[in-house]
GUGUVEX-643042 format. One record per residue (C-alpha): x, y, z. Coordinates in steps of 0.05 Angstrom, whole numbers, plus 5000, padded with zeros to 4 digits. Example, Ala and Ser with C-alpha at 12.3 -4.5 7.8 and 13.67 -1.06 7.14 Angstrom:
BEGIN
524649105156 527349795143 
END
This chain:
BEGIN
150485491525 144285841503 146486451454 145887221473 140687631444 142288161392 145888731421 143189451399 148689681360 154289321307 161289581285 161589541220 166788991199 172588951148 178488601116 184788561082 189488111059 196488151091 201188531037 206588031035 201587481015 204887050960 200686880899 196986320904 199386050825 206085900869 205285670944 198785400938 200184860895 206484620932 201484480998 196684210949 200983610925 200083310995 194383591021 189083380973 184582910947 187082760875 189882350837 197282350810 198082110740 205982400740 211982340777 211883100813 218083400846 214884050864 218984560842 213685140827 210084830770 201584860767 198984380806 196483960744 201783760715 202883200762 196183170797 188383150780 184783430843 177583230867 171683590855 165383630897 163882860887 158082580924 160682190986 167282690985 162783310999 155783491018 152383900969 154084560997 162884420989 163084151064 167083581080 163682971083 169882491076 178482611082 179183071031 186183411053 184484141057 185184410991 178584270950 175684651014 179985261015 179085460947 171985460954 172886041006 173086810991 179386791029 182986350968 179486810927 181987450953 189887190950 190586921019 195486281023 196285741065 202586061103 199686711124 196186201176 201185641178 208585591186 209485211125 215084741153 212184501229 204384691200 203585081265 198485701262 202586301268 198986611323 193886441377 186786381374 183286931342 189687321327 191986861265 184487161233 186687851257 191987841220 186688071163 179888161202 179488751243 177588701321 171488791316 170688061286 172687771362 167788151402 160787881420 156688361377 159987961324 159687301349 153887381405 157786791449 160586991515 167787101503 172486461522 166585991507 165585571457 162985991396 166186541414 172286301371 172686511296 173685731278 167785511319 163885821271 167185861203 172085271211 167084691243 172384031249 170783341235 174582761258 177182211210 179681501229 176981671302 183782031322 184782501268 180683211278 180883701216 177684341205 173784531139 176885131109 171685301064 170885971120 163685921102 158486281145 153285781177 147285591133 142485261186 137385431133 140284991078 140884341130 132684431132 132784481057 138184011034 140483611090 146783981107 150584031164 151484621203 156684931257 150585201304 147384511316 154184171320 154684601381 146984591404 145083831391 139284051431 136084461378 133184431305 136084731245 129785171245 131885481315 138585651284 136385941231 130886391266 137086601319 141086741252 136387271234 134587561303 141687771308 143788081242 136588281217 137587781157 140087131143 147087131113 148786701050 155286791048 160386620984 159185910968 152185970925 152285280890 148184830938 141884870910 144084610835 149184100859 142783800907 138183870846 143383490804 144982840852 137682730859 137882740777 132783470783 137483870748 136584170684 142784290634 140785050640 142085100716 148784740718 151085130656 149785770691 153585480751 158785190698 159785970676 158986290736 164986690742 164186940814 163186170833 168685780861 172385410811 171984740836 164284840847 163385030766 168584410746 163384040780 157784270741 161584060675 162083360701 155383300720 153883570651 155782920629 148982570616 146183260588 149183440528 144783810485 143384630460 143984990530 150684510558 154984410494 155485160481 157285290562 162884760560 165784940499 166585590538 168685320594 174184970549 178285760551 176885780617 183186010663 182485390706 185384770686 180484410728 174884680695 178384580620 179683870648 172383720671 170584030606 173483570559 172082970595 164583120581 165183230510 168782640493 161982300477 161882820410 162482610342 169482520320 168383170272 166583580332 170283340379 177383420336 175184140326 174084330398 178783930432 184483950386 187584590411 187784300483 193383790454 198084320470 194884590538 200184930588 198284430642 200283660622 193983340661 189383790615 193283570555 192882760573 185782900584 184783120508 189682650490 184682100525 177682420487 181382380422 184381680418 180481440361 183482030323 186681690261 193682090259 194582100184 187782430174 189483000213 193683570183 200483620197 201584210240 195983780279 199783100281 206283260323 201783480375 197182890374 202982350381 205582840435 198882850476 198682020454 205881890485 204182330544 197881930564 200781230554 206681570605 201181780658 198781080658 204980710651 206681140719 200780820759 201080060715 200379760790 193779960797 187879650757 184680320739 191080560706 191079950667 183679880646 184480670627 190680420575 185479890552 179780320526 184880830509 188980190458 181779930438 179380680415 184780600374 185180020346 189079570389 184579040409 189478400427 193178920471 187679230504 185278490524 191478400552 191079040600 184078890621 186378110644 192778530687 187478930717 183978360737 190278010760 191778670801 185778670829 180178050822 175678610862 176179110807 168779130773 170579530721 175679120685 169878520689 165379000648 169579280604 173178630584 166378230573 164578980524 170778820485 168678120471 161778310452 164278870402 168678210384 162177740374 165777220430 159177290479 160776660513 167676960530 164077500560 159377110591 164976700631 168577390650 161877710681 160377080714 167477120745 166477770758 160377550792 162776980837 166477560867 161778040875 155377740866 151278480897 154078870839 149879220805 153679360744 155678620727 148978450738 146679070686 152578730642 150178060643 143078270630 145478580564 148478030554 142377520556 138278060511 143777980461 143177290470 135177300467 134476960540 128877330558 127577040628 134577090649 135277810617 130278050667 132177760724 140078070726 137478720699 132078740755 137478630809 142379160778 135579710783 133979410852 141579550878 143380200841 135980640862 140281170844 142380980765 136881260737 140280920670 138780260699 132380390724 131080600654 133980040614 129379580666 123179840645 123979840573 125479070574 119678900609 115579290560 119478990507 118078290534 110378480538 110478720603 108279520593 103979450656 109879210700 113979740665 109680310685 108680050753 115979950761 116980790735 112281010774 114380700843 121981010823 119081690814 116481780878 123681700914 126981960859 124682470809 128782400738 126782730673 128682160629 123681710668 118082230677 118382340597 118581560581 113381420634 108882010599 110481790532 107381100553 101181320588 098481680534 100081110486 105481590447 110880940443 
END
């Protein structure tokens, strides 16, 4: 149906929780142990405890969610809800749902006036004709998606419609999911026609997390997400991931903030970027996380400070250490029948130390799972550090005969060859690996300087160049510079 115009006059709108909502620190993590995306690296009998002691939930991953915290793929409720001003304000999953059959606990528009006043279900809110579709609260600030063909969830996010952003960023929106006949742009003018403006809404974090999967962003922008207080907290947890491959004056600062941060997800995300530190550093900042309230935070320091030699630290220090130690090798040992939990125990042994026993838990992972890339890689890494490069060589090649498309054993094996001073061969697998990961700006990197390394420079800046138009990416714009004006 075409939408009404804008009436004349507005009520003016407003909202309350209900007063015997129960605190989120509680309920919400009891629904969350199910109805997530995460991952569980303890057993968990949900008796009231936070939510990460047992589990490690999702952030706003590329391929889970678009850039704006919409649901791309099954992500089970949660990471959307607690982007939303209605997680925010103390509302909980049963003053909606019966928390035994999951039924709402009212019809229609009356489980949202439970909180919204009336005024929210009239059509000089909504501008629909009333029993028609938009005229429903969830229509608009609950769009569903169907998963596995059958299975038809709504986003709780309760974000306002951003037709502007799906211009912009490539979003989708709940007008044109309804009018497939228009354009975002139509939306967006309607938008404004009715409420004199165009609303934003809570969820401000689209533009940076955009900038940052197209490799645009700068460290500034996602530390200013990253500390963004009046952002959601999964949103800023995933600015400190993406931090990851920008460590430097603006980002180190905003995570070791972000390390006393009230959310465990963010303290989590936070450490797992600043394992890459110097051991001096990283023992100072991470140290204190060893005895973190939440066990998944403490694994997760445990994890960036393997190579820690326990003698060297002092002794108040080393209880705690062997603690956080035992508790990681635990979390794996609970999830030893999949290959990630066991190549995780690998690196973890071979930070410190163990080498004959991390080999050993990089060949289960491969038995587990001959599919499982990473164990190919990371085995063939060990026997380089080891000097055994034909051992490696016959694991990637393996590896290979599996998956011959993959980019990363092809990156591997092109390593390998330079090592080896195969020059021919060493181009070929590390063009394929640039060729099938466009979006590894590290590869596309690595590419070019071998060819310019092998003589090529030509090739090499032809080869930047045609990346940088489909995808800018400061490390290649500065390298591509550098060697234009004959500066390397």
């Amino acid at each position: 149906m075409t939408p009404r115009p804008r009436k004349p006059r507005r009520p003016k709108y407003s909202w309350s929780p209900p007063a015997n909502s129960l605190t989120s620190k509680t309920e919400i993590p009891v629904c969350a142990a199910c109805h997530s995306r995460r991952s569980q690296p303890f057993e968990d009998d949900r008796t009231g405890q936070p939510l990460m002691d047992s589990f490690l939930p999702a952030t706003l991953d590329d391929g889970l969610y678009h850039v704006d915290g919409q649901v791309n793929d099954e992500v089970f409720v949660y990471g959307s809800f607690v982007q939303s001003l209605m997680y925010e304000k103390g509302v909980t999953c049963s003053d909606c749902h019966n928390p035994h059959s999951l039924e709402l606990k009212a019809e229609g528009d009356n489980v949202c006036l439970q909180c919204h006043t009336p005024d929210y279900a009239t059509e000089q809110h909504h501008f629909h004709e009333p029993g028609t579709p938009g005229s429903q609260c969830v229509d608009c600030h609950m769009p569903a998606k169907t998963f596995m063909q059958v299975d038809t969830r709504r986003d709780h996010s309760f974000r306002i419609p951003r037709p502007d952003l799906s211009d912009s960023l490539g979003t989708p929106n709940a007008c044109n999911q309804c009018h497939t006949d228009k354009d975002a742009a139509w939306a967006t003018e309607t938008l404004k026609q009715w409420y004199g403006h165009l609303p934003s809404g809570h969820q401000q974090f689209a533009h940076t997390l955009h900038a940052a999967r197209q490799g645009r962003a700068s460290s500034q922008s996602l530390a200013r997400l990253l500390g963004n207080t009046r952002q959601p907290d999964i949103a800023r947890a995933t600015a400190a991931h993406l931090l990851g491959s920008q460590l430097d004056g603006a980002s180190i600062p905003a995570l070791a903030q972000a390390l006393n941060s009230p959310s465990g997800q963010i303290r989590q995300a936070a450490i797992t970027v600043l394992q890459s530190l110097p051991l001096n550093q990283r023992w100072s900042l991470l140290a204190p996380l060893l005895n973190d309230p939440q066990r998944v935070v403490r694994i997760s320091a445990a994890e960036a400070l393997a190579d820690v030699p326990v003698s060297e630290v002092p002794l108040a220090a080393q209880q705690s250490l062997m603690n956080g130690f035992k508790e990681f090798e635990q979390a794996q040992a609970h999830n030893a029948d999949t290959p990630s939990a066991r190549v995780k125990l690998a690196n973890f042994l071979l930070a410190q130390g163990y080498e004959k026993r991390a080999e050993e838990e990089y060949r289960q992972a491969i038995q587990l799972d001959p599919e499982w890339l990473p164990a190919y890689v990371n085995l063939a890494d060990l026997y380089r550090h080891q000097r055994r490069e034909t051992a490696g060589e016959t694991v990637l090649n393996d590896g290979l005969v599996r998956q011959p498309d993959s980019a990363d054993l092809h990156h591997a094996m092109g390593l390998l060859k330079v090592r080896q001073k195969a020059s021919a061969d060493a181009l070929e697998h590390l063009h394929i690996a640039a060729s099938r990961a466009p979006s590894n700006s590290h590869y596309q990197y690595v590419y070019a300087v071998a060819l310019d390394s092998y003589g090529q420079r030509p090739a090499a800046i032809a080869w930047l160049e045609r990346q940088l138009e489909s995808r800018p990416s400061e490390p290649l714009s500065r390298l591509l510079q550098q060697w234009q004006a004959g500066t390397r």
